[in-house]
N, C-alpha and C positions, 0 to 999 in steps of 0.2 A: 504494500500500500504506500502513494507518496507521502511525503511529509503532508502537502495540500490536502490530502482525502482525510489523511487520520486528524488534523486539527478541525475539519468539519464532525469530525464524529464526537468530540470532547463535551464533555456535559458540564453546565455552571460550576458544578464540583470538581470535577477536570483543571478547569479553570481557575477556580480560586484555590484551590489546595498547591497550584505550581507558582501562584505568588506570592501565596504562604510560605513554601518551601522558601522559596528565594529571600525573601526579606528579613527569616530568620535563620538564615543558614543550617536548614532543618538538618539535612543532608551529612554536611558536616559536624556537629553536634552528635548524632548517631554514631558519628565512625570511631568520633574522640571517646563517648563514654557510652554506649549501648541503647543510649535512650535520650526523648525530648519531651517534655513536656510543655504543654501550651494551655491557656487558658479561655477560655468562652469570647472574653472581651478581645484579645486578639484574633481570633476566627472570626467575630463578627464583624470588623473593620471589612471584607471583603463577601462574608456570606452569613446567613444565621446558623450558629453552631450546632441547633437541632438538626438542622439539614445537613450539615455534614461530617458529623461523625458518629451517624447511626447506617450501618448498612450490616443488611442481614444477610447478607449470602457474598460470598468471594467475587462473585461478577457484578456485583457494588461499586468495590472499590474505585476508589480513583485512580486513573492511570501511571499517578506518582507512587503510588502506593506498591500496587501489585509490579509494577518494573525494579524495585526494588526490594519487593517480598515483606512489606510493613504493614503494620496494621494499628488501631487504635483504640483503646479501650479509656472508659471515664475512672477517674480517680477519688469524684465528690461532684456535687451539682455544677459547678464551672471548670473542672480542671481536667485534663487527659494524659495520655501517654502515648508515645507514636515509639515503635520500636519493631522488629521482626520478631515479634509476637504470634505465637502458634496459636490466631483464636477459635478458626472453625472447624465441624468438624464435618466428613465426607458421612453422607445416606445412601446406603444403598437397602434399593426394595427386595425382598425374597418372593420370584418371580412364582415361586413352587407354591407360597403360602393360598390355602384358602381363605377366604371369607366368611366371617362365622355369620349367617344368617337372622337379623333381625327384625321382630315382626313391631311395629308402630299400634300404639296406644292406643286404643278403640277411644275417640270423646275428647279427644285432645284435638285445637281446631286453631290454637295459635298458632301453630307450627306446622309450615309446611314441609314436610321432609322431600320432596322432589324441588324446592326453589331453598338454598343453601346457599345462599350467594357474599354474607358475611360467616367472618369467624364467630362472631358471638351466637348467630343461628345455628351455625354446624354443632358449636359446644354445647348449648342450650340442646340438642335435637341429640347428640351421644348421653349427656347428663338423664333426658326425659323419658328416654329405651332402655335405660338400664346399660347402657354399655360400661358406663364408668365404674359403676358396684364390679361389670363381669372384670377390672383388671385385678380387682382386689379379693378374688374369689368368691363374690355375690354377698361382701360385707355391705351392710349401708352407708352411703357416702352422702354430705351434704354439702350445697355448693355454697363455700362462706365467705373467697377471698375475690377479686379481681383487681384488676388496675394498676396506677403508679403509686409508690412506695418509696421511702427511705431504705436503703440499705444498711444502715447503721456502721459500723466501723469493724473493717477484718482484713484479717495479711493473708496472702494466697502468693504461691509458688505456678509461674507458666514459663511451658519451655518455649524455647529460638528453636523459631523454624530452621534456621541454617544449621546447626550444630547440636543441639539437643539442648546446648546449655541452660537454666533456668536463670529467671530475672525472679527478683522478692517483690511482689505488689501489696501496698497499702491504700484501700481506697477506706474513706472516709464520707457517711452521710452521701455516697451517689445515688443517682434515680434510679430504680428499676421499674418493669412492668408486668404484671403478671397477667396473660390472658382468662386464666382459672385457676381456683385452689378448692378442692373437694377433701372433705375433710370426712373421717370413719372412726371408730374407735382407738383401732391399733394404726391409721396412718392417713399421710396429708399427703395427697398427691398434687403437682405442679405441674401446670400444661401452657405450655408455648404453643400455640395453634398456627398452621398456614392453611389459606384456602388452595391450594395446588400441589403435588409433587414435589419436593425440594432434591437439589443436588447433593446441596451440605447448609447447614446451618450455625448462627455462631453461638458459640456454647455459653456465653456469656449472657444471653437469654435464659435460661436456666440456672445456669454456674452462681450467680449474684442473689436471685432468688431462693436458691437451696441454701447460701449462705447466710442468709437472714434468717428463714422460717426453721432452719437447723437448731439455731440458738436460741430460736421462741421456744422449739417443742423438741426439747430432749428424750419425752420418752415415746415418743412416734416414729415411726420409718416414715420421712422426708422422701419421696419416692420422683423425681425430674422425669418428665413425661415429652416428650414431642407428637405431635397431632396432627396428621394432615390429612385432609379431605380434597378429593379429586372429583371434580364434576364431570369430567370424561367416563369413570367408571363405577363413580355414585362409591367408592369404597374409602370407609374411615380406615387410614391407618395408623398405627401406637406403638411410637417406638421409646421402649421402658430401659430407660438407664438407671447408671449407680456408680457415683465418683467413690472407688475403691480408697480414694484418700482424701479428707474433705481439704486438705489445708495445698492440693494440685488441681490449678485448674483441668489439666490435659489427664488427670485419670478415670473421666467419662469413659465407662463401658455400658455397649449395650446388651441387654441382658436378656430380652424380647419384643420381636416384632407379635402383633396382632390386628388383623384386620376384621374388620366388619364390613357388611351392608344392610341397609333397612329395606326392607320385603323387594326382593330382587328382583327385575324384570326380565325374563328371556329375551333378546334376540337372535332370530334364528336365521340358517341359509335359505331358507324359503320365504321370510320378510325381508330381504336381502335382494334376492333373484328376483323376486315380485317388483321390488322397484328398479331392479337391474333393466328388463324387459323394457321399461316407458320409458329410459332416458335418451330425452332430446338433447340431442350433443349440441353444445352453444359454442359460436366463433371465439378465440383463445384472445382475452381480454388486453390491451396495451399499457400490460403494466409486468413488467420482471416475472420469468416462472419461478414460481417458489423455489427459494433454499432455506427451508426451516422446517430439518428431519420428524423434530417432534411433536407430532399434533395433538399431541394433550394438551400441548403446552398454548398452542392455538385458543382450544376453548377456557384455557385458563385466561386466555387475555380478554375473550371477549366475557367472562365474568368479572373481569377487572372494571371494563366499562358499561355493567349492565344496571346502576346505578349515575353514574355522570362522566359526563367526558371528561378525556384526561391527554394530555402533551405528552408529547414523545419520552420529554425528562422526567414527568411523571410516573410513566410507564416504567421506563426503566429503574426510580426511583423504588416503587413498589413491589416489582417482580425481580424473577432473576435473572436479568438480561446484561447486557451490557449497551452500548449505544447501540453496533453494529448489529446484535441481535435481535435487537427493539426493532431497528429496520426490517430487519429479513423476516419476521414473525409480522408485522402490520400489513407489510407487504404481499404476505402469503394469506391474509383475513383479506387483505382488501380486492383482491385476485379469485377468493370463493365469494364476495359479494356479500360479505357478510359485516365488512364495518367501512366505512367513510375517514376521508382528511381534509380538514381546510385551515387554511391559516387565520388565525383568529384575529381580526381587523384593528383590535387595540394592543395584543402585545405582541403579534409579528409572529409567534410560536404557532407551531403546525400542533394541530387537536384534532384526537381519534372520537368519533363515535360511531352506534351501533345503528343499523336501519332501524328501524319501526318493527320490521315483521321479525327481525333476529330478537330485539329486546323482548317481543312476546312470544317469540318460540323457546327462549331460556326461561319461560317460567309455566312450560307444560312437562308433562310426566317424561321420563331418563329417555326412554323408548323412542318416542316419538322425536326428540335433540336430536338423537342419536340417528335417526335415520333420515332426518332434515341434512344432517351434516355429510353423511354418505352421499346422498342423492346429491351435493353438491360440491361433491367431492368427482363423481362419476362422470359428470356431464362435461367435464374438458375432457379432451378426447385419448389424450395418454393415459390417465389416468382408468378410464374406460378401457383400453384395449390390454393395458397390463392387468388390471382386474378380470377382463376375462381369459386371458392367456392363465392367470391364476384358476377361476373356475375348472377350463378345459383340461388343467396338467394337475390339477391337483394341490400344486403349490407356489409360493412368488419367486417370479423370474428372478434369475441374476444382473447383475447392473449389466452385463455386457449385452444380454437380451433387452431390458430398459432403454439402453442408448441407442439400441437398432429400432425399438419402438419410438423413440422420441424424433428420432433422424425421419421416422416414416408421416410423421406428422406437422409436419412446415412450421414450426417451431420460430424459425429465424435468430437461433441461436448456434454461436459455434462448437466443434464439437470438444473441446475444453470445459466449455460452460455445460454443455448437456452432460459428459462424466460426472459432475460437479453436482448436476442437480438431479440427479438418477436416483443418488441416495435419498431425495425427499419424495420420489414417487413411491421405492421400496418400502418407505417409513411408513406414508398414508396410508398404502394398500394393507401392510403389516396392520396397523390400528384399528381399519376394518375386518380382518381375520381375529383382531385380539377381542372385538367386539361379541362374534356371534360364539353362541355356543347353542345348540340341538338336545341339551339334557331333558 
């Protein structure tokens, strides 16, 4: 990429964090003694320090940051610490795991369980099924905590990412947030919630919280929860930690994954084929063919904007994107016709939103999302004939078969770019095989 391309891709925090760096010789400061610390009022001279130095996922960071392997953590309501700080840590899903099947509350009418579109719905709707008692072996739990809190004052040991070595932290009186705390006889569980899939998450979301509610409740098991709920697959998953050493950040193990779903909906190869049959293949729109393998990740965006529009720096603000992916993911929504960009007339910034018929199609039943988004997934025409090459063979082609179907289809792309974006036909097609099942 030129130097010209990538400075268009740099987000306000991009921005302010490199004449941060510069004017207090962050950089060097680092190299002399391990670490820098800054203060809120210095940050805000250039941005407001709530915005930037909270990012919850690695593809957050600021471009100063991750080229350099650094990270930042708060030390007390105005102060921080920038240093190559080990803070996140890597998720990965167990593809094998089932889903324990949950049946919804006959007479419960607040709560929609198919429109889950905030985190506080999704917890409120695991809290209201019983899921939360199912982590603690069907003990009673009651929901008592949420929100921002004091952290009160404690020392913690985290290693350098480069070398293993450990830095000593003392933080003092910083903010945390607690999405949920569910409380039982013998224990207080802590839940970080996302509405989507995550890569990795920072452990400092929980790490700070465990740290507090530790020291409230000695004779409880403190139990750090991570939470996410997936609108592509309608499945709650819980992934149950346990810092083997309270006084390491980095001694997070996790110790179970378990999923749910509430009262599941089939979709099968014969609702599938049925819509397969009537698609009207539609001329290939003038707009980039997708490069953005993951289409989960797709309907996670467009749950992002199915309450208000949102800027491209918003987006990436809230999801886990980076700039360049915020591109390739809106781009691949706005290409199935399923969300819109304009630039908004008073601050100049481009803002995504959702059509009319998508924002009412994200608040009908899993099934019918789900085959709204095939059917307009099938109707570009690659996409179409590698789906059926799928059908007829049994299984999804290889990129080199993709690239002969994409070349067969006037694309007017070269064929570097078509290699390139093969692997996001294989992904879609893959998402609608992960879709059906015939049980």
């Amino acid at each position: 990429m030129s130097n010209l391309s990538k400075q268009k891709q740099q987000s306000k925090n991009d921005i302010a964090w490199k004449k941060l760096f510069e004017k207090y010789n962050i950089l060097e400061k680092i190299s002399q003694i391990g670490y820098f610390e800054i203060d809120s009022a210095s940050i805000n001279q250039f941005r407001e320090s709530r915005l930037m130095a909270k990012f919850d996922h690695y593809a957050n960071l600021p471009e100063n940051f991750k080229d350099h392997k650094l990270s930042i953590l708060p030390l007390s309501r105005n102060k921080y610490i920038i240093g190559k700080l080990d803070t996140y840590l890597s998720v990965t899903y167990d593809s094998g795991l089932e889903a324990i099947p949950v049946d919804f509350p006959r007479g419960i009418e607040s709560i929609d369980y198919t429109n889950l579109y905030s985190e506080s719905s999704a917890l409120s709707c695991a809290f209201n099924t019983g899921i939360i008692n199912d982590l603690i072996n069907g003990e009673e739990s009651y929901h008592t905590v949420y929100g921002r809190m004091s952290t009160g004052t404690f020392k913690f040991n985290i290693n350098q990412i480069v070398d293993g070595a450990q830095y000593n932290i003392e933080v003092k009186n910083a903010q945390c947030e607690i999405d949920a705390g569910f409380e039982s006889e013998h224990y207080f569980l802590l839940l970080e919630s996302k509405l989507y899939d995550v890569d990795d998450f920072l452990v400092r979301q929980l790490y700070y919280p465990y740290r507090l509610w530790s020291s409230k409740m000695p004779n409880k098991e403190v139990i750090p929860i991570l939470m996410t709920y997936s609108n592509s697959s309608n499945i709650f998953s819980f992934f149950i930690y346990k810092f083997d050493d309270i006084l390491n950040y980095n001694s997070i193990r996790l110790v179970e994954q378990k999923n749910y779903v509430i009262s599941p909906e089939i979709i099968t190869h014969e609702d599938v084929s049925e819509i397969f049959k009537f698609i009207a293949i539609v001329p290939e729109p003038s707009l980039p063919f997708p490069q953005a393998n993951k289409f989960e990740r797709i309907i996670d965006l467009l749950t992002l904007l199915l309450d208000k529009e949102l800027t491209k720096e918003e987006i990436t603000a809230n999801y886990q994107f980076d700039e360049r992916q915020t591109s390739y993911y809106t781009d691949a929504a706005r290409y199935l016709g399923l969300m819109d960009k304009y630039v908004d007339p008073n601050t100049r910034e481009i803002t995504f939103h959702l059509s009319d018929e998508v924002s009412l199609l994200l608040k009908k039943r899993h099934k019918i999302k789900v085959l709204y988004l095939i059917e307009r997934i099938l109707r570009h025409q690659v996409f179409y004939k590698t789906f059926n090459f799928t059908l007829l063979n049994g299984y999804i082609p290889d990129i080199t078969v993709i690239c002969k179907i994409m070349q067969s289809c006037s694309l007017n792309i070269n064929s570097t770019t078509i290699k390139r974006r093969s692997s996001t036909v294989r992904g879609w097609i893959g998402w609608i095989i992960n879709m059906l099942s015939d049980e």
